[in-house]
N, CA, C and O of each residue as an XYZ file, in Angstrom:
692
protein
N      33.645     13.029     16.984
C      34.977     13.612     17.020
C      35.673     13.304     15.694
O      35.486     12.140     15.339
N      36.610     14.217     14.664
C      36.704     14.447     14.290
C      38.371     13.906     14.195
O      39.017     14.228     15.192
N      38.996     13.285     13.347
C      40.303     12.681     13.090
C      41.039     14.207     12.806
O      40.690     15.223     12.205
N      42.219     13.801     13.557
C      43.157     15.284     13.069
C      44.358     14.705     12.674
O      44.761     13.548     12.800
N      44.895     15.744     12.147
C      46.346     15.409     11.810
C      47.625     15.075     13.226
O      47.582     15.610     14.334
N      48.325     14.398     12.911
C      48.723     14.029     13.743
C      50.275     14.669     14.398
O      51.362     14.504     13.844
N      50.129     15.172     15.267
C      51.638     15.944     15.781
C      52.770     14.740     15.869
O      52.757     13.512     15.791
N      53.909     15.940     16.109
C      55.235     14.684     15.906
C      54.853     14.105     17.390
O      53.743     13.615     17.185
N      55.087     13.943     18.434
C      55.352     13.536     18.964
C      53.876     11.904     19.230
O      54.137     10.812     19.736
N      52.575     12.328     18.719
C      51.872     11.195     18.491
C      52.351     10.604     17.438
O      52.808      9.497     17.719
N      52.417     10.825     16.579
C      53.447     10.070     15.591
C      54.363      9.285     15.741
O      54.355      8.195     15.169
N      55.566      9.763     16.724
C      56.334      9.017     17.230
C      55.942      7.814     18.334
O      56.495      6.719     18.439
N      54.878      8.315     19.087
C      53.959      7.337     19.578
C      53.529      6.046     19.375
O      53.552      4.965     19.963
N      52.801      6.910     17.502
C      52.295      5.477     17.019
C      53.291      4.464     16.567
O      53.123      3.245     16.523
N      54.376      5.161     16.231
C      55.427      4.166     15.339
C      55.622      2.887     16.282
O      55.394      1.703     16.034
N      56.304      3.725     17.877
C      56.775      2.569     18.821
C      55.395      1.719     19.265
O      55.571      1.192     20.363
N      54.404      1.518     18.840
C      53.396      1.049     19.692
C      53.266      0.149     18.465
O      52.928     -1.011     18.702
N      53.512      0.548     16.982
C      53.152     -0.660     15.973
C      54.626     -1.276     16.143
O      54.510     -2.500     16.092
N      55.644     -0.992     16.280
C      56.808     -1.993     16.558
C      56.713     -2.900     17.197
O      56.958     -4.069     16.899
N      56.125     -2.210     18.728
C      55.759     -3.048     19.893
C      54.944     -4.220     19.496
O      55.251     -5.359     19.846
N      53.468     -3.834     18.458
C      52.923     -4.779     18.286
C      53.314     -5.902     17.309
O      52.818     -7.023     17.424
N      54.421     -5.524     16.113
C      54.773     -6.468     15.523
C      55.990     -7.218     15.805
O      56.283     -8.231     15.170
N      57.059     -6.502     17.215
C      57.214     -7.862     17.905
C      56.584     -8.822     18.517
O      56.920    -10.004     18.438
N      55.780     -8.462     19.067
C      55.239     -9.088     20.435
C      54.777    -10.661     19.873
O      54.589    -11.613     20.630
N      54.669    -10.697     18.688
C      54.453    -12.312     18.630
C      55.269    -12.867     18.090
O      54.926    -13.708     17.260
N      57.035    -12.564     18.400
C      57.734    -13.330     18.225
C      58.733    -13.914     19.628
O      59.659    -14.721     19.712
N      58.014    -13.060     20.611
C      58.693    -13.376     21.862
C      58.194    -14.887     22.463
O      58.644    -15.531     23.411
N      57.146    -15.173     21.581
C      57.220    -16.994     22.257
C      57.909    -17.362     21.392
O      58.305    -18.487     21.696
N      58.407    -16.968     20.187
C      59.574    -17.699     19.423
C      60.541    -17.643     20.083
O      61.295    -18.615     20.048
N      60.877    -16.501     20.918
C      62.319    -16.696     21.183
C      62.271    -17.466     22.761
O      63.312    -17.570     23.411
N      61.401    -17.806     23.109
C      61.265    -18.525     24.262
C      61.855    -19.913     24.183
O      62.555    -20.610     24.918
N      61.243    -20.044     22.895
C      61.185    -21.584     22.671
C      62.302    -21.697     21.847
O      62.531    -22.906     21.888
N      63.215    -21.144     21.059
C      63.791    -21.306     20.460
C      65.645    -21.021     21.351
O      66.677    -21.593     20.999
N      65.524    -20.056     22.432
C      66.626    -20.225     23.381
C      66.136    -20.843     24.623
O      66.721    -20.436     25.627
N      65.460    -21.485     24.767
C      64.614    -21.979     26.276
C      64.500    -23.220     25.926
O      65.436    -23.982     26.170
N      63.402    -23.664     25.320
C      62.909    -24.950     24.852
C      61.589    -25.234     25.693
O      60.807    -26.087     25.272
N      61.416    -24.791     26.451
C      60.094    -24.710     27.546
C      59.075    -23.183     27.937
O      59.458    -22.014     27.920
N      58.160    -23.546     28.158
C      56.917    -22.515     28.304
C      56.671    -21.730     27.888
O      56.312    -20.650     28.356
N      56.871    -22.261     26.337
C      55.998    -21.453     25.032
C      54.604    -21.164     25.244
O      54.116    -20.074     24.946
N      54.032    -21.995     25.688
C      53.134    -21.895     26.351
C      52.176    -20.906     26.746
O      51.098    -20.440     26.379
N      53.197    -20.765     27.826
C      53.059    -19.926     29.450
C      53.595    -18.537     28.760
O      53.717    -17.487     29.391
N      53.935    -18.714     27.193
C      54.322    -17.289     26.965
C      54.075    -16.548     25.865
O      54.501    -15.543     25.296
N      53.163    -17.461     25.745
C      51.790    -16.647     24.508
C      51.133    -15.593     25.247
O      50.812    -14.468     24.863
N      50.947    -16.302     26.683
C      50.103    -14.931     27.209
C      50.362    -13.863     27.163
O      49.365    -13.148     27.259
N      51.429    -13.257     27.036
C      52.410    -12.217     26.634
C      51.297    -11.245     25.313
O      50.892    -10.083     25.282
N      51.153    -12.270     24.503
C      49.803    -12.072     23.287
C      48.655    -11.073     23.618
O      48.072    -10.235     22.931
N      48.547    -11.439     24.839
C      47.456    -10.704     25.559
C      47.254     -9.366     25.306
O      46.183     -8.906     24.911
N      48.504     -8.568     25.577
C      48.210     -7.407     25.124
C      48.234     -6.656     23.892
O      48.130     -5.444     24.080
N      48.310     -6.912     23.032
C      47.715     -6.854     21.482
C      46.532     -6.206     21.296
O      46.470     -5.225     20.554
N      45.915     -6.485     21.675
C      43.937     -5.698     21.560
C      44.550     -3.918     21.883
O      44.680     -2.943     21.143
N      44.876     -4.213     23.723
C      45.224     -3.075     24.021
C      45.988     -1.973     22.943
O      45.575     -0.930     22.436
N      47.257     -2.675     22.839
C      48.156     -1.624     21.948
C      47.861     -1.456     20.624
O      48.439     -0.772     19.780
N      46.591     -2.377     20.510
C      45.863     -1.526     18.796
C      45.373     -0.530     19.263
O      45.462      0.427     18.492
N      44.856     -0.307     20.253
C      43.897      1.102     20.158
C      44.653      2.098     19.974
O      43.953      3.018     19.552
N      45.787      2.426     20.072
C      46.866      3.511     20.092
C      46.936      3.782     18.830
O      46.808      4.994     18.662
N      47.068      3.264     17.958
C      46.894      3.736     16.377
C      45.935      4.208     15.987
O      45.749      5.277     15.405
N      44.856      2.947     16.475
C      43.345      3.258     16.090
C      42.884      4.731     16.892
O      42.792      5.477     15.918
N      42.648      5.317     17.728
C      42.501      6.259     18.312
C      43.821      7.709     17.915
O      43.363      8.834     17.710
N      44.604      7.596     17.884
C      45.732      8.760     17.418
C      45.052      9.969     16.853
O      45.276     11.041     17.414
N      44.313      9.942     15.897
C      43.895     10.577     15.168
C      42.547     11.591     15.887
O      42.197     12.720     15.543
N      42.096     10.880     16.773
C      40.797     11.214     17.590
C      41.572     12.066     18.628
O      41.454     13.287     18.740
N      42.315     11.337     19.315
C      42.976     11.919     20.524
C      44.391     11.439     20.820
O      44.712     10.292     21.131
N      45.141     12.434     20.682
C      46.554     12.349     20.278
C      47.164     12.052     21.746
O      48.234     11.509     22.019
N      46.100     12.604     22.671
C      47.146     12.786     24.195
C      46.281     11.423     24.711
O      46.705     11.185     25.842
N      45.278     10.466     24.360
C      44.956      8.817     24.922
C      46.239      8.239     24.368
O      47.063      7.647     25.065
N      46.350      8.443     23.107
C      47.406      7.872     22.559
C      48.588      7.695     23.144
O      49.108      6.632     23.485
N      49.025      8.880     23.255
C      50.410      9.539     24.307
C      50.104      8.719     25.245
O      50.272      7.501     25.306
N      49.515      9.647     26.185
C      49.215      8.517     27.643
C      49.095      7.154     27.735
O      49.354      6.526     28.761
N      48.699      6.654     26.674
C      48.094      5.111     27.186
C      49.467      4.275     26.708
O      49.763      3.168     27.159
N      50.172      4.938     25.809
C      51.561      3.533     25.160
C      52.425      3.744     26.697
O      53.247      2.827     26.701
N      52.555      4.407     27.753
C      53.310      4.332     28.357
C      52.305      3.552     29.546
O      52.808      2.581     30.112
N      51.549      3.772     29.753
C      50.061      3.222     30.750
C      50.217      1.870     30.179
O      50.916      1.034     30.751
N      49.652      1.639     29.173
C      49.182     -0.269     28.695
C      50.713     -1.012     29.188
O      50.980     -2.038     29.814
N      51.529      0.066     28.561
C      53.244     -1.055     28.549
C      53.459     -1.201     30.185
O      53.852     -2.271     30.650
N      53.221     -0.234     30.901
C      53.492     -0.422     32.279
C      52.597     -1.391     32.792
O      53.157     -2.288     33.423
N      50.835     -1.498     32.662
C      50.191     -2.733     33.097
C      50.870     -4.213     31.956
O      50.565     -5.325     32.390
N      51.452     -4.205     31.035
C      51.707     -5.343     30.469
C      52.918     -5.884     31.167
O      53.060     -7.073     31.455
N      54.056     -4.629     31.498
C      54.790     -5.324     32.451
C      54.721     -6.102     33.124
O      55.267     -7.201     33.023
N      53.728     -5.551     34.351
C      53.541     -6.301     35.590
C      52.708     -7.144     35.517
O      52.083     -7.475     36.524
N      52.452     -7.781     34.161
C      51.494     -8.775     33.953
C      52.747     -9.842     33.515
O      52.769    -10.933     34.086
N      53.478     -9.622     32.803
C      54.409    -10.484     32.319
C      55.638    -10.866     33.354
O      56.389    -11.841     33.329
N      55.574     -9.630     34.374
C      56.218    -10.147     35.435
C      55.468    -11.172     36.440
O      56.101    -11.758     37.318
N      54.375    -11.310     36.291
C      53.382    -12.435     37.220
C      53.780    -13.758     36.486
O      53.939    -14.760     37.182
N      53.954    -13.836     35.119
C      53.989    -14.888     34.237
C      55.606    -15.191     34.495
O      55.929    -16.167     35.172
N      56.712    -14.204     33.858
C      58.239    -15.018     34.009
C      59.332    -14.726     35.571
O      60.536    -14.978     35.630
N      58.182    -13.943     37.080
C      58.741    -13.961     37.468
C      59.895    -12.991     37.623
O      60.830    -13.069     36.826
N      59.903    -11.956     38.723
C      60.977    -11.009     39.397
C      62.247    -11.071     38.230
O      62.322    -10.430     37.182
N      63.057    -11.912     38.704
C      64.380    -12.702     37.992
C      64.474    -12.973     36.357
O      65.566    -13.213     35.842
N      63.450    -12.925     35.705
C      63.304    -13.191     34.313
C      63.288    -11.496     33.598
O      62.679    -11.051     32.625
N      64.367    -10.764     34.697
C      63.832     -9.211     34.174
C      62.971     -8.437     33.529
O      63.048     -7.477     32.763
N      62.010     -9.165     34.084
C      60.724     -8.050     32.823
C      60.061     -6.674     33.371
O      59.278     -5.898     32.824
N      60.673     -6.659     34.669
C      60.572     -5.445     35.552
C      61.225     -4.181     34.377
O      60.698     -3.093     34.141
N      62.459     -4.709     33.795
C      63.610     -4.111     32.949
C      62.392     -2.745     31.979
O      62.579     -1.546     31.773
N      61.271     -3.615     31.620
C      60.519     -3.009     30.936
C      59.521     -1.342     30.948
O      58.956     -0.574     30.169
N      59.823     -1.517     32.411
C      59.343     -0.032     33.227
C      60.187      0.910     32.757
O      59.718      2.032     32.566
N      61.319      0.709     32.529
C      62.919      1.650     31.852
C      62.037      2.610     30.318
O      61.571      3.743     30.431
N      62.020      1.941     29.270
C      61.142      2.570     28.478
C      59.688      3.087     28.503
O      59.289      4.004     27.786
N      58.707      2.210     29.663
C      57.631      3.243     30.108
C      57.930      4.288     30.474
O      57.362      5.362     30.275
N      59.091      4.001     31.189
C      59.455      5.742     32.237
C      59.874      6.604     31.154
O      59.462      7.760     31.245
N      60.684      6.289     30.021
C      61.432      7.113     28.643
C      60.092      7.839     28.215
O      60.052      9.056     28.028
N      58.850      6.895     28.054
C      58.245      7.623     26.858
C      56.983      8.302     27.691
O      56.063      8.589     26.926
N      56.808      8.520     28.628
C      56.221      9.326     29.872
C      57.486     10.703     29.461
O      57.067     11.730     28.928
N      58.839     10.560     29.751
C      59.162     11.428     29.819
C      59.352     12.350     28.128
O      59.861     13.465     28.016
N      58.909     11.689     27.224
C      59.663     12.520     25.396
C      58.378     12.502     24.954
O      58.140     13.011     23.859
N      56.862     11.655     26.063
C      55.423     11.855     24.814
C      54.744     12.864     25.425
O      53.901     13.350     24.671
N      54.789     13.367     26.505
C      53.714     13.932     26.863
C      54.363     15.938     26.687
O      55.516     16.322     26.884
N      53.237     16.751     26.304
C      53.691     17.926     26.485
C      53.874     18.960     28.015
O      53.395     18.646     29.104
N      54.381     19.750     27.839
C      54.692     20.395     28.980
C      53.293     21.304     29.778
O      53.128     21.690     30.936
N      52.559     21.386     28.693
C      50.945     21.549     29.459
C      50.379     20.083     30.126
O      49.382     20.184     30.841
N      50.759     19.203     29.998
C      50.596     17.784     30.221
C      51.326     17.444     31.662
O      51.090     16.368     32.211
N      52.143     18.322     32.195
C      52.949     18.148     32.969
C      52.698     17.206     34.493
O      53.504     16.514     35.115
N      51.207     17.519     34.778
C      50.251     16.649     35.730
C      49.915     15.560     35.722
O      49.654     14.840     36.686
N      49.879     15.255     34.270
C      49.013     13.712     33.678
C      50.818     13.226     34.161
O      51.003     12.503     35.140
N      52.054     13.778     33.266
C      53.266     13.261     32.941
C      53.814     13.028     34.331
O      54.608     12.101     34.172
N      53.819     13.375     35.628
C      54.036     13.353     37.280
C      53.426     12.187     37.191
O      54.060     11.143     37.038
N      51.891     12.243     37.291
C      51.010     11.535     37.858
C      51.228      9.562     37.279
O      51.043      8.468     37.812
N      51.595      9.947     36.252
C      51.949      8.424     35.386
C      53.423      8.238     35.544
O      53.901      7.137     35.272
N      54.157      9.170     35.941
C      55.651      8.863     36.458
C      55.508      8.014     37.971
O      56.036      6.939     38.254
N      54.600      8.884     38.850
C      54.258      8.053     40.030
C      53.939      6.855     39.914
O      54.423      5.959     40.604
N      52.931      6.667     38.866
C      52.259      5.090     38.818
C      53.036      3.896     38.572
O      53.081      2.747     39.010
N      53.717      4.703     37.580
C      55.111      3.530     37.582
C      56.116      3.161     38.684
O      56.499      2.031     38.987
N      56.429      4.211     39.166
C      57.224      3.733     40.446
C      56.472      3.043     40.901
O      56.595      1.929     40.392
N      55.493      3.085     41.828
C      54.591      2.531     42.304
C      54.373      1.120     41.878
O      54.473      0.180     42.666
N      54.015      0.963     40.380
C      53.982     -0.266     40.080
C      55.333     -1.209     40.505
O      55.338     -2.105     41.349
N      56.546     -0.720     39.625
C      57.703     -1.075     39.965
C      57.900     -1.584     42.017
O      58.530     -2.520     42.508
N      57.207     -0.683     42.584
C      57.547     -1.111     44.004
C      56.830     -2.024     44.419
O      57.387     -2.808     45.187
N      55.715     -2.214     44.168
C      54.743     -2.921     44.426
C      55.156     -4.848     43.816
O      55.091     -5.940     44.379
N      55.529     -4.424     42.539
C      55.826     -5.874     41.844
C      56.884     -6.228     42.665
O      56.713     -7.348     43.147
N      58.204     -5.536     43.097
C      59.332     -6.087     43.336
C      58.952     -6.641     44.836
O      59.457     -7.653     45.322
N      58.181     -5.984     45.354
C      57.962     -6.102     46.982
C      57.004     -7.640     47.243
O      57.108     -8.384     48.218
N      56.007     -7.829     45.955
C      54.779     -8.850     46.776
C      55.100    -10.071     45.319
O      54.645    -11.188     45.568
N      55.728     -9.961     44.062
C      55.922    -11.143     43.613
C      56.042    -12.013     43.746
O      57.146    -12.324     44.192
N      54.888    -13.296     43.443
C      55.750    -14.635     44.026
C      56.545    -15.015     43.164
O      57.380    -14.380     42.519
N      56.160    -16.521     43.157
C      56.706    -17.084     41.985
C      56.307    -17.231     41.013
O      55.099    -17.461     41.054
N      56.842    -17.217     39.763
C      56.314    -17.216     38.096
C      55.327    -18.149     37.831
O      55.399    -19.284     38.300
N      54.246    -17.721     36.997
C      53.549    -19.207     36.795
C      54.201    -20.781     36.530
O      53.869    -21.715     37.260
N      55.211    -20.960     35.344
C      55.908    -21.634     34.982
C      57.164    -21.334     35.967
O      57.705    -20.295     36.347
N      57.331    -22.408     36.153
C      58.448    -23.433     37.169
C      60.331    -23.127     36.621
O      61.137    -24.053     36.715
N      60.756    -21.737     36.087
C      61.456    -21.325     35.241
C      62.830    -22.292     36.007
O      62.478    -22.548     37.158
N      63.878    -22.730     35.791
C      64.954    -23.069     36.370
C      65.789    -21.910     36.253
O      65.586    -20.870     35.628
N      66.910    -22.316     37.067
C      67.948    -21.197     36.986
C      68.442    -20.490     35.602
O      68.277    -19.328     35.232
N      69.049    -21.492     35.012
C      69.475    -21.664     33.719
C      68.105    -20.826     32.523
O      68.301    -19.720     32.019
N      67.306    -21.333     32.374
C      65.810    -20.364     31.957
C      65.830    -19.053     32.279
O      65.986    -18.130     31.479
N      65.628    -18.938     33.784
C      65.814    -17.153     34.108
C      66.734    -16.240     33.399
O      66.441    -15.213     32.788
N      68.125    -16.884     33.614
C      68.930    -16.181     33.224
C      69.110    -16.047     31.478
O      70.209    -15.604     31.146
N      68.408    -16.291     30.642
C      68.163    -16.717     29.237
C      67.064    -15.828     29.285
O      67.102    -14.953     28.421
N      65.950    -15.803     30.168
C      65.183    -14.664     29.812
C      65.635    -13.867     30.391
O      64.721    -13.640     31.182
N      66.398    -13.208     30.637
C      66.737    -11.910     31.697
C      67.887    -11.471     30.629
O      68.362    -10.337     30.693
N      68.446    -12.677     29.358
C      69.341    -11.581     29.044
C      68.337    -11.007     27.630
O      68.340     -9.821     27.300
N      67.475    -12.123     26.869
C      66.264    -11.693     26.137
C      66.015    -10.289     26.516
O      66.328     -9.321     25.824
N      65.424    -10.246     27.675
C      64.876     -9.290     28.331
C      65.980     -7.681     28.008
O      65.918     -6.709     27.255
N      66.524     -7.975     28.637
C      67.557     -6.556     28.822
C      68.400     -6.654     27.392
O      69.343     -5.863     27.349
N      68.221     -7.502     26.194
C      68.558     -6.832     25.032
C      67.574     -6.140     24.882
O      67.743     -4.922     24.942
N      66.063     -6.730     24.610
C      65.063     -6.067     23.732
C      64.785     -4.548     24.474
O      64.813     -3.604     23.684
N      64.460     -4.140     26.220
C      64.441     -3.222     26.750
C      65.724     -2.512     26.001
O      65.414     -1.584     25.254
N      66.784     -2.749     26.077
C      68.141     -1.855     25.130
C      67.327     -1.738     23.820
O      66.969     -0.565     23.721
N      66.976     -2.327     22.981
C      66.905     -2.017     21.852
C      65.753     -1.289     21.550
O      65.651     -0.686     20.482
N      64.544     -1.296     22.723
C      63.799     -0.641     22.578
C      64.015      0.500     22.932
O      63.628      1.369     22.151
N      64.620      0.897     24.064
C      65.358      1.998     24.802
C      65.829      2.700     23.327
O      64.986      3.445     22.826
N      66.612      2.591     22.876
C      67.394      2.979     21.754
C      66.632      3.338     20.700
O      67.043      4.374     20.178
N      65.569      2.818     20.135
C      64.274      2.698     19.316
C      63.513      4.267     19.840
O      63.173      5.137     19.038
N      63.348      4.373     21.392
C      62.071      5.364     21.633
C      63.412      6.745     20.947
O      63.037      7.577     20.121
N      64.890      6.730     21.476
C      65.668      7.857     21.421
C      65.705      8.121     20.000
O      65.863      9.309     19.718
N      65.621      7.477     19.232
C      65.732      7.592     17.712
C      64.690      8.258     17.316
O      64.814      9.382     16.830
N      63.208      7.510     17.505
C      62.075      7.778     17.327
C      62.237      9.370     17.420
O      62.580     10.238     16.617
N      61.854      9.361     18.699
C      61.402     10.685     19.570
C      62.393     11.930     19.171
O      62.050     13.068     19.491
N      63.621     11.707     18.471
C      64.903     12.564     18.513
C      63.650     13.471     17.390
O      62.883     13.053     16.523
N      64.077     15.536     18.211
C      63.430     15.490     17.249
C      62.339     16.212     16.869
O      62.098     17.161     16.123
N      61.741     15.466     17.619
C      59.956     15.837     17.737
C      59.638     17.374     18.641
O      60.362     17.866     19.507
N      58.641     17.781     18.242
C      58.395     19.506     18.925
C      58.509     19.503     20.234
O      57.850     18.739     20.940
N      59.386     20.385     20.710
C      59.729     20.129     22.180
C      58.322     20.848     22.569
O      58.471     20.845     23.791
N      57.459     21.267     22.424
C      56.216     21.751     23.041
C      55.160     22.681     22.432
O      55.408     23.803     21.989
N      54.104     22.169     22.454
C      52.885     22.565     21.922
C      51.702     23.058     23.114
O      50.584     23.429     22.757
């Protein structure tokens, strides 16, 4: 298969998925640096890195894995990071921009894949809120609420990030 040029809206794709990846290893900084505890417990967060390289790496091959998968990987990284900080540490918050870029990446011939991954998220979302226990790390009150406001800046700023991005891009191909 054959690298192609890349449409706006994979483009816009790739941008938020290399953002994504060159925050993502500063969120145990900010753990530890407004928390003071389970830096740790929040490297794992790290984890998904491999994943959200392929989105660049692949773009060029297949513009709609690309598409599909930054809203797919971010939704399984959610509910992975919600196993780690816990319901209350808002990282649920994070489904908000899966659901955005499901709705501004995929095209309107896409409209099946774009349902079908709108479902999954709810789904996920219901599923996490319904059977979560408790966080790996032992978060105190005071902690939660420090990650929950972490949380619901960076979801805002990412929120804000996909509308910028995406403003724009070919409403349909």
């Amino acid at each position: 298969m054959t690298r192609q040029p890349l449409d706006q809206r994979t483009q816009a794709t790739v941008t938020i998925a290399w953002v994504i990846i060159a925050n993502k290893p500063f969120y145990p900084l900010y753990v530890w640096w407004l928390i003071g505890s389970g830096v740790r417990t929040s490297t794992a967060t790290l984890a998904s890195i491999p994943f959200l390289l392929v989105i660049p790496l692949v773009a060029g091959r297949s513009s709609f894995f690309a598409r599909f998968a930054l809203p797919l990987f971010g939704t399984l990284d959610t509910v992975f990071e919600t196993i780690i900080f816990g319901k209350a540490s808002g990282t649920l918050l994070f489904l908000a921009p899966c659901m955005a870029l499901v709705l501004v990446s995929l095209y309107g011939r896409e409209k099946w894949w774009q349902r079908g991954l709108a479902c999954f998220i709810l789904a996920c979302f219901v599923v996490s809120w319904k059977t979560m226990g408790d966080p790996l790390f032992p978060w105190d009150s005071d902690q939660l609420t420090a990650l929950l406001n972490i949380n619901a800046f960076a979801v805002a700023s990412l929120m804000t990030f996909i509308a910028i991005r995406y403003a724009g891009a070919t409403a349909d191909t």
